[in-house]
C-alpha positions in Angstrom: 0.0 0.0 0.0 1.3 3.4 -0.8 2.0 5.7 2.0 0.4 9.3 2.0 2.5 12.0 2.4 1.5 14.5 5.2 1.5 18.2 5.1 -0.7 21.1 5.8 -3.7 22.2 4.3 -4.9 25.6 4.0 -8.7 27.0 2.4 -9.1 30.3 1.5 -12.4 32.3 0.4 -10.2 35.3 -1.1 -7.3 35.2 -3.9 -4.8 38.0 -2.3 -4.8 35.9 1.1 -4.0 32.4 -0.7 -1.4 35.1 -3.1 0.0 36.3 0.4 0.2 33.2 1.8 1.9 31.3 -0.9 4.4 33.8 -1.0 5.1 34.0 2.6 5.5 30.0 2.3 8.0 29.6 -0.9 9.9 32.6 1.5 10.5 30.3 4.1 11.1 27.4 1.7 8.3 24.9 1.4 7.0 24.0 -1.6 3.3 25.1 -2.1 0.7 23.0 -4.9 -3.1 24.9 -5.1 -6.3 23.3 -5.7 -9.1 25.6 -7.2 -12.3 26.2 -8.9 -10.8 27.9 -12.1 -7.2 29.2 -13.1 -5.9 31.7 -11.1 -2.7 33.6 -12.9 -1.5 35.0 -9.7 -1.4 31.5 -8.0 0.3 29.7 -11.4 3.1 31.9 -11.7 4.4 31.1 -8.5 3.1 27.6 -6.8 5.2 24.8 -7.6 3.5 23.2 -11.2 4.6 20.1 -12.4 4.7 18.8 -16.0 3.0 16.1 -16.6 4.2 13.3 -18.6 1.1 12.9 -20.9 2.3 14.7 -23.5 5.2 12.2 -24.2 3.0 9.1 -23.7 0.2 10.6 -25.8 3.3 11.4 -28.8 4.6 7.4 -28.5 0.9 6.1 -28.7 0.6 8.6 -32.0 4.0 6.8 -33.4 3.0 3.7 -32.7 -0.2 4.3 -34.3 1.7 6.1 -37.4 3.7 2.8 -37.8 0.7 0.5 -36.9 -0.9 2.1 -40.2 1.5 2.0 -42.5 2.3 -2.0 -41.7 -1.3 -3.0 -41.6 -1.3 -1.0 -45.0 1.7 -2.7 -46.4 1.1 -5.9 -45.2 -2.3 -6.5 -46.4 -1.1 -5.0 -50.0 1.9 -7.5 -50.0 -0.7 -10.7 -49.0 -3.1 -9.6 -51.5 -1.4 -8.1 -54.3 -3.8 -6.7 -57.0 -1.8 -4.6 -59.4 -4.4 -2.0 -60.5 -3.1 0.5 -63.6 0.3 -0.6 -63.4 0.8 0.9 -60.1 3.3 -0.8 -57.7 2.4 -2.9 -55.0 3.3 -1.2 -52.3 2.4 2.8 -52.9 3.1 4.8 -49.8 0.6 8.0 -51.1 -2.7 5.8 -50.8 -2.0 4.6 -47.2 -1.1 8.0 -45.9 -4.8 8.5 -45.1 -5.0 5.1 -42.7 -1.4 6.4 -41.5 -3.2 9.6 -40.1 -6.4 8.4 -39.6 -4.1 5.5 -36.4 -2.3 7.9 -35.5 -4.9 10.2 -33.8 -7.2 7.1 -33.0 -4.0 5.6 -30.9 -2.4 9.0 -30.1 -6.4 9.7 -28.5 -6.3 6.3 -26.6 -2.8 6.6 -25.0 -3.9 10.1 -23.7 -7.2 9.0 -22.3 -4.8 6.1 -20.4 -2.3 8.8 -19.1 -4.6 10.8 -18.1 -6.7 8.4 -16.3 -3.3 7.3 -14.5 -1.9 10.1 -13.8 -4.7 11.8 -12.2 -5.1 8.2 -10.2 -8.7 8.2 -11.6 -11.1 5.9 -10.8 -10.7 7.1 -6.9 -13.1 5.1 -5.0 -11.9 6.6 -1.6 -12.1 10.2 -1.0 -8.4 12.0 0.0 -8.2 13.8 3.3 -5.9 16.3 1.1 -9.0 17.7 -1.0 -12.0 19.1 0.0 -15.5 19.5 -2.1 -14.8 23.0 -1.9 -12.1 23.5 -3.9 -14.4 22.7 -6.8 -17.1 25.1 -5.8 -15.3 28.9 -4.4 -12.8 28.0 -2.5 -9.0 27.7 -3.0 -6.6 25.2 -1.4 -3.3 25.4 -0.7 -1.3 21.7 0.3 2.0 22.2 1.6 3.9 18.5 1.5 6.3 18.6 4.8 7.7 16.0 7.4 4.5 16.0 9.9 7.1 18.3 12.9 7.3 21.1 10.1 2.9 21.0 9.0 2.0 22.3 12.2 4.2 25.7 11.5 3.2 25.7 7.9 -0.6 25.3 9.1 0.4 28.6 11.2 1.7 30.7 8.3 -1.3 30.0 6.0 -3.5 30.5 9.3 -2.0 34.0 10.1 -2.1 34.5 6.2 -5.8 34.4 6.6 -7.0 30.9 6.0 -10.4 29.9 6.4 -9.0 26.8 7.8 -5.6 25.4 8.1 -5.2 22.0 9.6 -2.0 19.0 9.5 -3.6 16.6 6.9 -2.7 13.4 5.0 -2.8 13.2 1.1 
C-alpha cells in the first residue's frame, strides 16, 4: 500500500490571502501546490507546477499508431497483391490516409490512459488532502512537509488568513 504524504492544508475564500500566503511559504522554503475552482494567474506563476508526462505518452501512442498504419497498410497489400493500372504494389501516397487516420485514433487512446493514470482516476476513496470545496469557491493550498514542520506551515497560512488550516494526509 502506498503511503500518504503528510503536510498542511490551508482554504481560502479570497485570492490575495491564498497570493499572500503562498508567497510567505515559498519565502521560508516549502513547496506550495493549489487546488481551485478555475485558473488563477497569480497562483500559477508562482506555486510549484509540475509537468506532466502525458504529453510524451500521448506522442509514443501517435508513433506507434503512425507505424501500426502504415504496416497493416503494407502488409495487407503485399498478402493480397492486386496490381491496378500498373501501379506498384506497395504505394506509400494511398495509405497516408490510414497512416493519419491511427495515429490520432492511438495517439487519443494513449492520452485517455495517461490521463486516467496520472490523475489516479477511478478514486473510490475520497483523499483527506481535497475538499468539495475547492471545486465550488474555495481555494486550497497543500503544503507536503515532514508532519514536525505541517503544524508551523498550518500557522503561516493560518495568520495568512485561512479559512481553515489543519495538518492533513494526502
Amino acid at each position: 500500500m502506498k503511503a500518504h504524504p503528510t503536510g498542511a492544508l490551508g482554504v481560502f475564500e479570497f485570492l490575495d490571502d491564498a497570493v499572500r500566503a503562498t508567497r510567505k511559504l515559498k519565502q521560508q522554503g516549502y513547496s506550495v501546490q493549489a487546488m481551485t475552482p478555475t485558473m488563477f494567474h497569480e497562483l500559477e506563476e508562482i506555486v510549484d507546477a509540475t509537468r506532466s508526462g502525458t504529453r510524451w505518452i500521448t506522442l509514443i501512442g501517435a508513433l506507434l499508431g503512425c507505424a501500426g498504419g502504415f504496416t497493416l497498410c503494407i502488409w495487407t497489400s503485399l498478402d493480397w497483391p492486386i496490381i491496378t493500372g500498373g501501379k506498384e504494389i506497395v504505394s506509400l501516397p494511398p495509405f497516408v490516409v490510414i497512416g493519419f487516420e491511427c495515429t490520432i485514433l492511438i495517439g487519443s487512446l494513449f492520452n485517455l490512459a495517461a490521463m486516467l493514470s496520472f490523475a489516479g482516476l477511478p478514486k473510490f476513496v475520497a483523499e483527506e488532502g481535497y475538499d468539495r470545496r475547492f471545486s465550488e469557491d474555495r481555494i486550497g493550498l497543500w503544503v507536503a512537509v515532514a508532519p514536525e514542520k505541517a503544524e508551523q506551515a498550518a500557522a503561516v497560512m493560518k495568520a495568512e488568513g485561512a479559512e481553515e488550516a489543519r495538518v492533513a494526509s494526502r
